[in-house]
PAFIVO-820286 format. One line per field, with one value per residue (C-alpha): residue in one letter; x, y, z. Coordinates in Angstrom, 2 decimals. Example, Ala and Ser with C-alpha at 12.3 -4.5 7.8 and 13.67 -1.06 7.14 Angstrom:
BEGIN
voba c(a,s)
u c(12.30,13.67)
v c(-4.50,-1.06)
w c(7.80,7.14)
end
This chain:
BEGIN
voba c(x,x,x,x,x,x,x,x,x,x,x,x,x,x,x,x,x,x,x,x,x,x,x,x,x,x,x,x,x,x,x,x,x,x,x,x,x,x,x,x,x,x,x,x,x,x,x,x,x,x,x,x,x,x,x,x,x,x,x,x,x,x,x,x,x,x,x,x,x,x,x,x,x,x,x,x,x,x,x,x,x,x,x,x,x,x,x,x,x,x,x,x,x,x,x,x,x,x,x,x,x,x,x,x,x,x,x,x,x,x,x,x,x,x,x,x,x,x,x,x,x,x,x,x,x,x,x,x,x,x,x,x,x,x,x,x,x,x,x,x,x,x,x,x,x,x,x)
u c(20.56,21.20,18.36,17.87,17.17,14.51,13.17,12.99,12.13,9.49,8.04,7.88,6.29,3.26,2.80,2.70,-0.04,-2.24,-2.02,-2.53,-5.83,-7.10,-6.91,-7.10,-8.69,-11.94,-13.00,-16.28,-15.01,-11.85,-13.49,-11.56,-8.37,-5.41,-2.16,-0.60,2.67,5.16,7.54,9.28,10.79,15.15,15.36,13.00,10.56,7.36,6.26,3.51,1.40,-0.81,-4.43,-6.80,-10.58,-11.42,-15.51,-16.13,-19.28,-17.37,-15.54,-11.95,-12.02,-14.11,-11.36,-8.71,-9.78,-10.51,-6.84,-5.72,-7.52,-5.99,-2.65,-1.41,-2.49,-1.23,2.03,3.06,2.01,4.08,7.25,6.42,5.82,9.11,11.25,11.88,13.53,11.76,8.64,7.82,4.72,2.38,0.45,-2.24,-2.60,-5.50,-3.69,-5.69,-3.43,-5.87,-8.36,-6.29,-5.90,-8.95,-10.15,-7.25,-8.62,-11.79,-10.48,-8.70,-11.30,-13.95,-11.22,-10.92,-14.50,-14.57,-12.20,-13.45,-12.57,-9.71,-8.18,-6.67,-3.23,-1.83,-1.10,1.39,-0.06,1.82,0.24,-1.75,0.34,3.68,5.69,5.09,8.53,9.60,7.37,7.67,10.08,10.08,13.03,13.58,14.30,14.80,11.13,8.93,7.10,5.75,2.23)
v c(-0.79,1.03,0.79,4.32,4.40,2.19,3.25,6.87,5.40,3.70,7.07,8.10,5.60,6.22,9.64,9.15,6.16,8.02,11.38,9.07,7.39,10.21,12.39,10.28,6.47,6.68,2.78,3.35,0.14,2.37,5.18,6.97,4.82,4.90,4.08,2.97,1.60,0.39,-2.23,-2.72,-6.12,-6.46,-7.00,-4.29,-5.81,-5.81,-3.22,-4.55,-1.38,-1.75,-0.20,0.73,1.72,4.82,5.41,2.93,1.63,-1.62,-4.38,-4.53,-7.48,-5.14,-2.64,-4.54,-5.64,-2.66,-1.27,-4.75,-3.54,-0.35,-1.64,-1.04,2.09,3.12,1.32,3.16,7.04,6.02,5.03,8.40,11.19,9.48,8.91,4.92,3.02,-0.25,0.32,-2.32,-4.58,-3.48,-6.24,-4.65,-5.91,-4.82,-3.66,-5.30,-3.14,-0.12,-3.23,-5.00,-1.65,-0.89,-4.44,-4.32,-0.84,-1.98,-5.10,-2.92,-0.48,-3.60,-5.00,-1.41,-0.83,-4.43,-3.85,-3.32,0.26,-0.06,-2.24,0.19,0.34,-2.56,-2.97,-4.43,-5.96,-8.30,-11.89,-12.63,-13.74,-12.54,-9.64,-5.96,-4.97,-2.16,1.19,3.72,6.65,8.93,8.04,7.92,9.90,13.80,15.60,12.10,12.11,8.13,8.32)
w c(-1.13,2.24,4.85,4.66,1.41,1.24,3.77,2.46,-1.19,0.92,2.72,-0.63,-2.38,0.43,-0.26,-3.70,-3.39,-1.10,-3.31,-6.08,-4.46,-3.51,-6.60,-9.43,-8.80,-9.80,-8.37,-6.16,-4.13,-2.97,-1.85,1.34,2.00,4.22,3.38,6.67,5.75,2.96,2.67,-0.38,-1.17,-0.88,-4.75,-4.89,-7.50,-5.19,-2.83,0.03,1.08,4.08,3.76,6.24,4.83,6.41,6.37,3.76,2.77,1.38,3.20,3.45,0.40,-2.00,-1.65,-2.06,-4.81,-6.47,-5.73,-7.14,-10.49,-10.54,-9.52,-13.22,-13.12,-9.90,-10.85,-13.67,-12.25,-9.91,-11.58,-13.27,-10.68,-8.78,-11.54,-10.90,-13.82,-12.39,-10.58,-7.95,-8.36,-5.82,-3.45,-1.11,2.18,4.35,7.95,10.50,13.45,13.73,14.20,17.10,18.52,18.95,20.35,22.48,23.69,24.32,26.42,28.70,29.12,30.15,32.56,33.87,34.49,36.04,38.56,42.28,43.26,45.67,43.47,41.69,44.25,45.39,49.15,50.99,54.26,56.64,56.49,59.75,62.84,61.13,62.86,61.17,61.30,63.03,62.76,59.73,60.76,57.53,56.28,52.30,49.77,50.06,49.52,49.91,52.80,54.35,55.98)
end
Protein backbone atom coordinates (compact mmCIF):
# COMPACT_ATOMS: atom_id res chain seq x y z
CA UNK A 1 0.00 0.00 0.00
CA UNK A 2 1.23 3.56 -0.94
CA UNK A 3 2.39 5.78 2.00
CA UNK A 4 -0.28 8.06 1.33
CA UNK A 5 -2.73 5.86 1.73
CA UNK A 6 -2.09 4.72 4.94
CA UNK A 7 -1.46 7.49 6.05
CA UNK A 8 -4.86 8.96 4.98
CA UNK A 9 -6.59 5.47 5.99
CA UNK A 10 -4.74 6.33 9.18
CA UNK A 11 -6.20 10.12 9.62
CA UNK A 12 -9.22 8.38 9.20
CA UNK A 13 -9.16 5.72 11.37
CA UNK A 14 -8.52 8.68 14.24
CA UNK A 15 -11.44 10.52 13.53
CA UNK A 16 -13.47 7.70 13.54
CA UNK A 17 -11.99 6.41 17.10
CA UNK A 18 -12.31 9.68 18.76
CA UNK A 19 -16.04 10.25 17.33
CA UNK A 20 -16.49 6.79 18.35
CA UNK A 21 -15.17 7.41 22.11
CA UNK A 22 -16.79 10.19 22.48
CA UNK A 23 -20.32 9.35 21.39
CA UNK A 24 -20.87 5.91 22.04
CA UNK A 25 -18.30 4.12 24.80
CA UNK A 26 -20.03 4.07 27.74
CA UNK A 27 -16.71 2.70 30.08
CA UNK A 28 -16.51 5.25 33.15
CA UNK A 29 -12.59 4.38 33.12
CA UNK A 30 -12.44 6.19 29.50
CA UNK A 31 -14.04 9.14 30.24
CA UNK A 32 -12.55 12.33 28.08
CA UNK A 33 -9.75 10.85 25.79
CA UNK A 34 -7.47 12.03 23.13
CA UNK A 35 -6.57 10.32 20.26
CA UNK A 36 -3.15 11.73 19.36
CA UNK A 37 -1.93 9.60 16.65
CA UNK A 38 -2.32 6.34 14.48
CA UNK A 39 -0.07 4.00 13.04
CA UNK A 40 -1.32 1.16 11.33
CA UNK A 41 0.87 -1.92 10.93
CA UNK A 42 2.51 -2.67 6.93
CA UNK A 43 0.30 -5.89 6.63
CA UNK A 44 -2.29 -3.80 7.98
CA UNK A 45 -3.71 -6.30 10.59
CA UNK A 46 -3.04 -4.08 13.78
CA UNK A 47 -3.50 -0.46 14.17
CA UNK A 48 -1.42 1.21 17.40
CA UNK A 49 -3.45 4.43 18.46
CA UNK A 50 -1.77 6.75 20.88
CA UNK A 51 -4.05 8.15 23.78
CA UNK A 52 -3.66 10.97 25.91
CA UNK A 53 -6.34 11.23 29.07
CA UNK A 54 -7.61 14.58 28.99
CA UNK A 55 -9.18 15.63 32.67
CA UNK A 56 -9.44 12.18 33.85
CA UNK A 57 -10.11 11.13 37.17
CA UNK A 58 -8.31 7.64 36.30
CA UNK A 59 -4.69 6.83 35.57
CA UNK A 60 -3.42 6.31 32.25
CA UNK A 61 -3.51 2.14 33.04
CA UNK A 62 -7.31 2.29 34.09
CA UNK A 63 -8.01 3.74 30.72
CA UNK A 64 -6.26 1.74 28.79
CA UNK A 65 -7.68 -0.82 29.96
CA UNK A 66 -11.03 0.07 29.59
CA UNK A 67 -10.45 0.92 25.72
CA UNK A 68 -8.73 -2.61 25.68
CA UNK A 69 -12.34 -3.95 26.75
CA UNK A 70 -14.11 -2.13 24.29
CA UNK A 71 -11.60 -2.80 21.61
CA UNK A 72 -14.18 -5.31 19.98
CA UNK A 73 -16.53 -2.98 20.02
CA UNK A 74 -14.69 -0.16 18.73
CA UNK A 75 -13.21 -2.59 16.15
CA UNK A 76 -16.08 -3.60 14.39
CA UNK A 77 -18.04 0.18 14.26
CA UNK A 78 -15.18 0.86 12.79
CA UNK A 79 -14.76 -1.54 9.99
CA UNK A 80 -18.43 -0.40 9.58
CA UNK A 81 -18.72 3.44 9.44
CA UNK A 82 -15.36 3.14 7.01
CA UNK A 83 -16.25 0.39 4.98
CA UNK A 84 -12.93 -1.89 5.69
CA UNK A 85 -13.17 -5.56 4.53
CA UNK A 86 -10.47 -6.39 7.35
CA UNK A 87 -10.50 -4.17 10.24
CA UNK A 88 -7.15 -3.86 12.05
CA UNK A 89 -6.77 -5.14 15.66
CA UNK A 90 -6.44 -2.17 17.71
CA UNK A 91 -3.49 -1.93 20.58
CA UNK A 92 -3.73 1.27 22.78
CA UNK A 93 -0.74 2.91 23.76
CA UNK A 94 -0.82 5.70 26.31
CA UNK A 95 1.35 8.79 24.49
CA UNK A 96 3.64 9.90 27.07
CA UNK A 97 4.81 13.11 24.47
CA UNK A 98 2.27 15.72 25.83
CA UNK A 99 4.01 14.42 29.21
CA UNK A 100 7.75 15.01 28.03
CA UNK A 101 6.56 18.21 26.69
CA UNK A 102 5.49 19.53 29.37
CA UNK A 103 8.51 18.41 31.73
CA UNK A 104 10.69 19.55 29.10
CA UNK A 105 8.76 22.97 29.37
CA UNK A 106 9.08 23.21 32.78
CA UNK A 107 12.99 22.45 32.68
CA UNK A 108 13.56 25.26 30.47
CA UNK A 109 11.46 27.62 32.18
CA UNK A 110 13.54 26.75 35.75
CA UNK A 111 16.89 27.13 33.79
CA UNK A 112 15.43 30.41 32.46
CA UNK A 113 14.46 31.85 35.70
CA UNK A 114 17.94 30.61 37.03
CA UNK A 115 19.92 32.43 34.78
CA UNK A 116 21.74 35.70 36.05
CA UNK A 117 20.22 38.65 34.16
CA UNK A 118 22.88 39.72 31.73
CA UNK A 119 23.28 36.41 30.82
CA UNK A 120 20.85 36.47 28.49
CA UNK A 121 23.45 37.85 25.37
CA UNK A 122 26.58 36.54 25.05
CA UNK A 123 29.62 38.89 24.76
CA UNK A 124 32.56 38.84 23.00
CA UNK A 125 35.42 40.46 25.09
CA UNK A 126 39.14 40.32 24.22
CA UNK A 127 41.04 38.10 26.85
CA UNK A 128 43.19 40.33 29.20
CA UNK A 129 46.63 41.50 27.80
CA UNK A 130 45.59 40.49 24.13
CA UNK A 131 45.36 43.33 21.44
CA UNK A 132 41.55 44.64 20.71
CA UNK A 133 41.92 44.81 17.16
CA UNK A 134 41.49 47.76 15.38
CA UNK A 135 38.41 50.15 16.40
CA UNK A 136 34.72 49.57 15.09
CA UNK A 137 34.11 51.86 11.96
CA UNK A 138 30.37 51.01 11.00
CA UNK A 139 30.95 49.02 8.41
CA UNK A 140 28.48 45.94 7.64
CA UNK A 141 25.61 45.29 6.15
CA UNK A 142 23.30 48.00 4.46
CA UNK A 143 20.69 49.41 7.32
CA UNK A 144 22.72 47.75 10.54
CA UNK A 145 24.16 50.17 12.48
CA UNK A 146 27.54 48.89 15.13
CA UNK A 147 27.54 50.79 18.51
Amino acid sequence: MTQARTQRLESEIQRALATLIARELKDPRVGNVTITAVSIAADMATARVFFTPFASQHTPHEVRSGLTHAAGFLRGELGRRLALRYAPRLEFVFDESVEDAARLTSLINRAVAGAPAGADAPTSQPAPGADPGPPETGAGPPGCSNP
